[in-house]
Structure formats: C-alpha cells, structure tokens
N, C-alpha and C positions, 0 to 999 in steps of 0.2 A: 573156059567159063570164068576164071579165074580172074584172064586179063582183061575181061570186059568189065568186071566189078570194080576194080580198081583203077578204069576210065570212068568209070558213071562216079566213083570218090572224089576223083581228082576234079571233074569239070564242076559237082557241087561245090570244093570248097573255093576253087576260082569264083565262083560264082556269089558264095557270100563274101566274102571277100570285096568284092565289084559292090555290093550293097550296104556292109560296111563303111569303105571309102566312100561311097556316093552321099550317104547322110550325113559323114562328117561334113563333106565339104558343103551339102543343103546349111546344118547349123552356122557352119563360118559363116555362109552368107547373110543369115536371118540376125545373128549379133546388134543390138542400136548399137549407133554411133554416137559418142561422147557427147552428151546435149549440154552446153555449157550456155544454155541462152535460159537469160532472167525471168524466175516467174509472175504470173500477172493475175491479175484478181478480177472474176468475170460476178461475183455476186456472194452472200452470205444469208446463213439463215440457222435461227430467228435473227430479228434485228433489235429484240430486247429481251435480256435474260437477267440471272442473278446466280449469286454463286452457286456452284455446280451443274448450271447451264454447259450442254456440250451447244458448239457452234460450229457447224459444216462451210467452211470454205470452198465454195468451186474456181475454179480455173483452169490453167496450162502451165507446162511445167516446173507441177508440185512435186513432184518424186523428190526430189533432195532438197526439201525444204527441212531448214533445223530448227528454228526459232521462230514463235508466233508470239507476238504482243497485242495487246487492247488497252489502250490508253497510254501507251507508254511502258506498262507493266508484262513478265512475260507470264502466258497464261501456259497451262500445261497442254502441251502434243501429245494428243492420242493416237492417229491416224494417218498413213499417209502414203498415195499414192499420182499417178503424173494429174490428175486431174482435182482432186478432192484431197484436201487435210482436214483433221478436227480441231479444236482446243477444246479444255476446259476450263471454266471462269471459276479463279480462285478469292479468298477472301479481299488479296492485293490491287486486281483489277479494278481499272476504274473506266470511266465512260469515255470512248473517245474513239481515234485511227484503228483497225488494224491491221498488223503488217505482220507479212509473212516473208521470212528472208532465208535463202540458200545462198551455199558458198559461190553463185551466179551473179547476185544482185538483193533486191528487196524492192515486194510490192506492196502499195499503202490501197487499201481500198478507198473509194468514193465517198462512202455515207459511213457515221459513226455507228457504231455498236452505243447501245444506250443499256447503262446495267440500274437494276433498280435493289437498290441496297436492301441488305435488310435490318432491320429494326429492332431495339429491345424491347420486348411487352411483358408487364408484371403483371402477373396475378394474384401474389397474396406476398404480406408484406407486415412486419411485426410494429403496428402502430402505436405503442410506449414499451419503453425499457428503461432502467434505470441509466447511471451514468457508465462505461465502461463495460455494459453487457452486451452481450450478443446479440446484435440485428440478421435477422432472415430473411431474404426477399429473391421471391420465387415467381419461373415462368417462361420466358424463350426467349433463344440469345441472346443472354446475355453475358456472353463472352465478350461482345460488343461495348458493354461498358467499361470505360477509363475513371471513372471517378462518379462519388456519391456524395451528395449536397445535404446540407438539412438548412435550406433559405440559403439564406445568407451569412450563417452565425458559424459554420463549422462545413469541413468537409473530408474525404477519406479517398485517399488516392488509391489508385489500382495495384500497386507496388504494397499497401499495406491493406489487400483483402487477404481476410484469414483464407478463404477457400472461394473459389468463383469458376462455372462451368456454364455451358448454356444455356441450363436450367437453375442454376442457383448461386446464391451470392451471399456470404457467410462476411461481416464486418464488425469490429469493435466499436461502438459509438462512444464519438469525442465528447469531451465535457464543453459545456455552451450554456450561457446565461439565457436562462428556459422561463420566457415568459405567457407560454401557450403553444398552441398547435405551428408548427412550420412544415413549407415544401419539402417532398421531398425529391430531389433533382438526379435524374439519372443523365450523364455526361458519355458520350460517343461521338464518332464521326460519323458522318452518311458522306460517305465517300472521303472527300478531303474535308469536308468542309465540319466544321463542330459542331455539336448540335445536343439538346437535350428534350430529356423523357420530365415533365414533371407533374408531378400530384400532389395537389393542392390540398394545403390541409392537412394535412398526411401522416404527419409524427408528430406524438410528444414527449418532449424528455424528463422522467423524474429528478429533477435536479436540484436534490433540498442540498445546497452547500451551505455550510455555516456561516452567519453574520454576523459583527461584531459592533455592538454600541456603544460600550464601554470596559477600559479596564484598569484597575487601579493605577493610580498616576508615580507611585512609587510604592517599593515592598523592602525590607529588610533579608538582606542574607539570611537563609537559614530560617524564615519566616513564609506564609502563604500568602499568596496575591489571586484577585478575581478577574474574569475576565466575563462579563454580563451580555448575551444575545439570542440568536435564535437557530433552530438548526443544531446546536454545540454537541446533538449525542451523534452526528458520522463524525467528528472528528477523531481521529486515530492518534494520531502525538501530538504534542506541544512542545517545540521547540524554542529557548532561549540562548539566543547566539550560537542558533546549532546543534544545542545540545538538548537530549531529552529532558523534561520534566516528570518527577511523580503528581500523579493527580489525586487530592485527597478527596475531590466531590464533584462527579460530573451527573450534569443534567438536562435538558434541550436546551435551558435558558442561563445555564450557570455552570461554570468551569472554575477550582479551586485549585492553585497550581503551589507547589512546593518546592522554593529555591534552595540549593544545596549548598551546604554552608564553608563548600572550599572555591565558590563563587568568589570573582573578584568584585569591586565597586564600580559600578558604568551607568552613564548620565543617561545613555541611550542605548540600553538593551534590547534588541528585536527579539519580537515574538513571533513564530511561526503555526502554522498549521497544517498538518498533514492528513488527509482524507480521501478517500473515494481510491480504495485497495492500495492505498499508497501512490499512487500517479498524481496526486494533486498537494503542491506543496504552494500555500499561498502567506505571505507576511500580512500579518491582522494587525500590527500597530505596534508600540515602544513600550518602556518601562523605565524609569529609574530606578537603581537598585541604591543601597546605603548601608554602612557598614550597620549589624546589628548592635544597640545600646545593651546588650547585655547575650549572656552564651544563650542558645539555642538550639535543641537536638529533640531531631524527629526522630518518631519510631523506633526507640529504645526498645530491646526486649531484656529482662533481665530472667535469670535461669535460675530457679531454686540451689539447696545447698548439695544435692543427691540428681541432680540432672548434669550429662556429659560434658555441658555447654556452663556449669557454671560460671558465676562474673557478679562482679562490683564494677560500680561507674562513677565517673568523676563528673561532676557539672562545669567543669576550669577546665578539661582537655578532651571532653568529649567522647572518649577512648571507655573501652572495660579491661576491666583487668581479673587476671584467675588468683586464687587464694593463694599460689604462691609467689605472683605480685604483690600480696597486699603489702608487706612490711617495708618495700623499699616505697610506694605510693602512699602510704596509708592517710598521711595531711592531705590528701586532695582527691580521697573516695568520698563519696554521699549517699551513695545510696546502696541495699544487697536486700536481696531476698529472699525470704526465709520463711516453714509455715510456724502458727503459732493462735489459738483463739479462734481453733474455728475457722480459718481463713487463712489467706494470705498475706505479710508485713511486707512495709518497707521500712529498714529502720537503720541505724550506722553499726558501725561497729564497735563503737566506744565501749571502756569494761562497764561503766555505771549505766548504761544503754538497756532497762530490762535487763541487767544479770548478765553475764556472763555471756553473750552473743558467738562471743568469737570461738565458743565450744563447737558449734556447728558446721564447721569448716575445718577444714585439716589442709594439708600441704605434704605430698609425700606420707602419707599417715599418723602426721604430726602437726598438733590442735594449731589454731594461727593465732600470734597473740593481735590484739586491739589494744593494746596501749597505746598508740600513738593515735588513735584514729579520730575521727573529726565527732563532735557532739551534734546532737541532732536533735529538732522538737520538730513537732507536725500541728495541723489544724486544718481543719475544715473550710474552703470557703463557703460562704452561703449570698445567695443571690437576696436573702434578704436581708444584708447588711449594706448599706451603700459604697463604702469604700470595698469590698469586697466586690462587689457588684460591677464596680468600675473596671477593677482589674480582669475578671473573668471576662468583661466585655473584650477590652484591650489584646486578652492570648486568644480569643476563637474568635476574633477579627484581624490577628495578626500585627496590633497596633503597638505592641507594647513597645513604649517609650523607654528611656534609660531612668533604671529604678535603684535602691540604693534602701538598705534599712532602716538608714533615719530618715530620710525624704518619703518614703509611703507609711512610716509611720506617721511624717506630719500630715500625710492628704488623708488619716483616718481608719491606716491600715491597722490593727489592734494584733496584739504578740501577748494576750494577758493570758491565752489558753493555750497549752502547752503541752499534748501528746507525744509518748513517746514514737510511736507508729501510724502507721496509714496502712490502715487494715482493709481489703474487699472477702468480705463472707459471701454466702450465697446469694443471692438476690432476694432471696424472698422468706431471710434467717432474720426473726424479728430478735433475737435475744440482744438488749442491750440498747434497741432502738427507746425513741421515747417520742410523744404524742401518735400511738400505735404506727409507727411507722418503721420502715427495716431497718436495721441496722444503717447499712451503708448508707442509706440516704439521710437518714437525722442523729446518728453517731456522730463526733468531731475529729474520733479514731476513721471512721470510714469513709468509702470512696462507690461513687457509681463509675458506670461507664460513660467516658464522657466529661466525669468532674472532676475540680480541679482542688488540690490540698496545698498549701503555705509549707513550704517548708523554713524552717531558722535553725540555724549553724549558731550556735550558744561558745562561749567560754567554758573555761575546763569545772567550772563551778554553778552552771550553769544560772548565771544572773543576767547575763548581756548578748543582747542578738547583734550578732557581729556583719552578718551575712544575712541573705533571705533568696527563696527561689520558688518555683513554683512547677509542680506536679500533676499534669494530665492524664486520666488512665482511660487509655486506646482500646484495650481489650484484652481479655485474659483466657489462659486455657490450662485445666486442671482436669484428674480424673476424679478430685473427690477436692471437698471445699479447702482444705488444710495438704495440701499434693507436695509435698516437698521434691516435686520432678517438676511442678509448675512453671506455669514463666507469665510475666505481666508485660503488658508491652505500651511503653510511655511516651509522652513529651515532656519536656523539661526545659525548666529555663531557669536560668543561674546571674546573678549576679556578677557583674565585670567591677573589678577593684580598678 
C-alpha cells in the first residue's frame, strides 16, 4: 500500500513539474519584441484649450514616448501608453505643433493646438492715494501682470511689486506731476505677444509737491532768508549745499530758513528740498550768501545764576562761558542772567552795574570778581520811533546792513536813555508800566516776546557808547516770574570793529 502511494507522489510531481515548464516556456514566447519604430500621431483632442487643459494624444507606438511639446514648449506628461499619451498645458505653452518624441524618433502632428490664454481682470482697485502709498488692485490672474502704468506719466515694474498673486496686487505709487485723473494700464503677454488691460480714467494722484516763486536773492551768514510759494507745508528739510537748515517759520505759502553762521561765503548756493517720506529730493533754486556786516547768533539761551547750565556770552565770539571763565574772558562777556525786580535781567557784570552783580556767581564756592567786565546800558526799541523802527524792520527781516555807534546814531538812532537792564516780568505785571500798560511792553527796562532792546557798551565812566548791539527775546521759561533756575532764550547781534 505503501508503494502505491509513493507512485501516485512521484507521477504528481512529474507532473507539475511538466506544467511548470510548459508556462515558462508559453511566457518566453508571448514577450514583445523590442519596438524601436517611430511613433506617429493619428489625432488630438480638444484642439483648443488653456492652461491646465489635459490633451489626449492618440496614435501608435506611444509606449516610450518621453517628451511632449506644444508650440515649441514642453508641456507636462501625464499618461502613457502604446497608443494614447496625455499632456498638460502649462502656463509656458504656446499655440502651435505638437510633438511627441521617444528615443525612436519624433512625431509632429498635422493641425495646431490653439491655446487661448488667459487674461488679467480687475475688479476693484484704489482710485486716489497719496504720493508713495499703497495701491490695491484686486481680481484674477493677475499673476499675469509684468508692469502697472498710470498713462503715461509713471510706471511700476513687476520686480518692484510689494506683494502680487492671482488675485491681488499690492504697489507703491510713484511720484508724477498729477494733473487730473489718468489710465490705469495693466502690462502682460497673451502669449508672446504684449499686450495691456487698461482703465480709463481711473486714478488720481494726490500730488501737492511744493512750488516755488520766489526766494530771497541773497541772505547774510548767520542771518534768515525766505523762500515764498505754495504747497511749502509737505516739505520735510531744507537743504543748503546739502546741508540741513533750521526753519524759524514754515507755512503752505512761506518758508523762513536760518543760515549757520560757520557757513562759508558762495555766489551760488543751492537750495534743496526734501518731501514726500523722504523719497523726493528736488533743487528749488540759488541763493547768494555774504559775509554778515556785523556778529550774529541765533537762539541763544542763557541760564540763570542757580541753574546747572549756567553762562555768560560774548556778542565778538559767539561762545558762553561758565563763571569760572569769567576772569580770563571777562572784556568780551555782554551779557548773564540773573533774577531781580520781579523778573528776569539781562545785565553785565561790571561792579558799578546795579551794585555789586558779580555777588551772584561764585566759581568753586568762591564769589567771581567783575572788575574787569564790560559796562553795559539797555533801552527799549519802540516801533514808534522811526529810527528805531527802521532797525527792528532790518533784524526781523534779516536785512541788517553793517552798523557801527556813530553811523546809527547819525540815521537817528538815539543812546540819551540809559537802563541798566532788560528786564521780562510777567506778561500781564503792570507795576511799573505806564499809559496802563505792562510793564514789558511800555517799560524801557522791559522786553516782550518777540522785541527787540539796544544794547550800548559804555566806557568805564559811563559817558561814551563805544559799541551798540541789539537783543531779541525768543522766549523764556521760569517756574515763578524772578526763577533764578530760569533761562531766556535770544538773538543777538553785535557790533564788528
């Protein structure tokens, strides 16, 4: 029984065995044979799409095709088998052949593929903004746009969009002489060829740049000069050969500019202008500048006797000096201040000066003498004296010519009144005024804001005005009328020997 069972084993496994072999060698036969012949293009479809169009290729043998192009371009293979490939049509594709090639050959089809591009459409779009703000312009593909127009007058390349996606387009708008509404031009290809989107009418730019009529034709070192038009409040600096300016008075129509008095002298000084966040630097015209006929110093501030900051200043070197400067300068201090009357002085330091002056000062905790120190008279100018009248026109127009004590005394300058100080009380401290009026303003001791006081440098006897100069007060800041932490803050202008 045994050896029958292990005949019926044995003839089974000969047996698969035999059907084994037999399928191997059925597969050997079914194997294709190496097709190395060229494929060919029997038709295509659709025969007009747009990007991301798939396009079905039929023919014969496609199996080893690698590369499909349309117009030249290669589109992407999806698909592929001996009869049928796909592509897909990318943004690159253009209108034209196409050809499908294996390492066999390459075949071009009969009729072109026609792509129909697509297009940027706006729908909403920010139609005024200032110069240099944000334009927003919203809506489809417009990834397709290379550049944005406004007419003819400016434009904005695609390389300097802040942000741009198919739906939106974020840009800085360029500065452009804005005389009304202009196009606005959207720049793409449709296919090769260039071509724009444009909307008429479309933007307008707020574009108040400043203009310029006029500006003084010469100004003194150290003196202010005008520059008279319209627009003048976006301007942002004022530049003189480059260099910043203080502006003592800006208004739409009026620009007061203050030349620094370690300027040098130039026939042809440019003046600049800087506005619109800094990005717009334009030259608005010249200047002659000219040595000043006499010293000149803006915005002085002098420092009571008990403030950190105390100082003395000189009208001949322009400089302050601290109390324990005074005795190597003291010939060519003019002016300290001090409180006294209710107010604040400006007065010298001379001993016969009001007493004893130079008590209010120390140096190292030791009093500072005034003996050497210059003499000093004060007086009031008044607008209704005409020689006086003249001159105050001359310093708040910046005109003042070269002056000299005996020369304005001959145009009518009068030295007969003779204060020791130039006092500013409260504003509205009548004691001492006269025609009910305050103090500061009809006093000959006092000063407004804004007016202007004579000063005279006298001989040690005081009979002869040797000197003369002249005292603008800017403005002043005190915690109580007589502040001996105070400070007053000047203009001055001195006399040139």
């Amino acid at each position: 029984m045994m050896n029958i069972n292990k005949i019926i084993i044995g003839w089974l496994s000969v047996i698969a065995s035999v059907l084994v072999l037999v399928t191997a060698c059925h597969e050997t036969l079914n194997v294709d044979p190496l097709d190395t012949t060229p494929p060919e293009i029997t038709g295509f479809t659709p025969k007009i799409g747009q990007i991301g169009t798939m396009v079905s290729i039929t023919g014969t043998h496609l199996r080893d095709v690698t590369s499909i192009k349309i117009g030249g371009v290669e589109a992407n293979v999806t698909r592929v088998n001996r009869t049928l490939v796909m592509a897909e049509i990318t943004k690159d594709n253009l209108s034209g052949k196409i050809e499908v090639t294996s390492p066999y050959g390459t075949a071009i089809a009969e009729e072109d593929f026609v792509i129909e591009y697509l297009r940027p459409e706006v729908t909403e779009w920010s139609k005024e903004t200032g110069v240099f703000a944000a334009m927003v312009i919203k809506g489809k593909n417009l990834e397709l746009v290379n550049e944005i127009s406004f007419g003819a007058k400016a434009s904005v390349l695609k390389s300097d969009f802040e942000l741009q996606s198919d739906e939106k387009i974020e840009i800085i708008v360029p500065y452009y002489e804005s005389d009304g509404a202009v196009d606005l031009v959207l720049k793409y290809n449709y296919g090769v060829d260039p071509t724009e989107l444009v909307i008429e009418n479309a933007f307008t730019l707020d574009a108040t740049a400043p203009s310029v009529t006029s500006i003084s034709e010469k100004a003194f070192i150290g003196a202010t000069f005008d520059i008279i038009g319209s627009n003048l409040n976006v301007v942002e600096k004022i530049l003189l050969e480059g260099r910043e300016l203080a502006v003592e008075l800006a208004t739409s129509d009026k620009l007061t500019c203050l030349i620094p008095t370690d300027f040098e002298v130039n026939g042809n000084a440019k003046i600049e202008f800087v506005y619109f966040g800094g990005k717009m630097q334009a030259s608005v015209g010249n200047i002659v500048l000219k040595e000043s006929p006499c010293y000149v110093w803006k915005r002085i501030t002098l420092y009571g006797p008990t403030h950190p900051n105390v100082n003395f200043f000189s009208g001949i070197t322009g400089l302050s000096y601290t109390p324990c400067e005074f005795e190597a300068n003291a010939g060519k201090i003019h002016l300290a201040l001090y409180p006294g009357a209710n107010g604040l002085n400006f007065g010298s330091l001379y001993p016969k000066d009001g007493g004893l002056l130079d008590k209010r000062w120390t140096c190292n905790g030791n009093q500072i003498s005034g003996a050497n120190g210059v003499p000093l008279r004060f007086r009031k100018l008044k607008e209704s004296n005409e020689a006086d009248a003249k001159f105050i026109k001359m310093i708040n127009e910046g005109t003042l010519e070269y002056f000299d004590a005996e020369k304005a005394a001959e145009v009518g300058l009068s030295y007969s009144t003779k204060k020791q100080v130039i006092r500013h009380k409260a504003e509205d401290d009548m004691s001492g005024g006269t025609g009910d009026l305050p103090y500061n303003v009809s006093n000959d001791e006092g000063i407004t804001i804004g007016g202007i006081n004579l000063l005279m440098v006298m001989d040690k006897n005081y009979q002869e005005v040797l000197q003369i100069g002249f005292v603008k007060l800017i403005s002043v800041s005190r915690t109580s009328a007589a502040d001996a932490n105070g400070t007053m803050t000047i203009d001055f202008y001195f006399e040139k020997k």
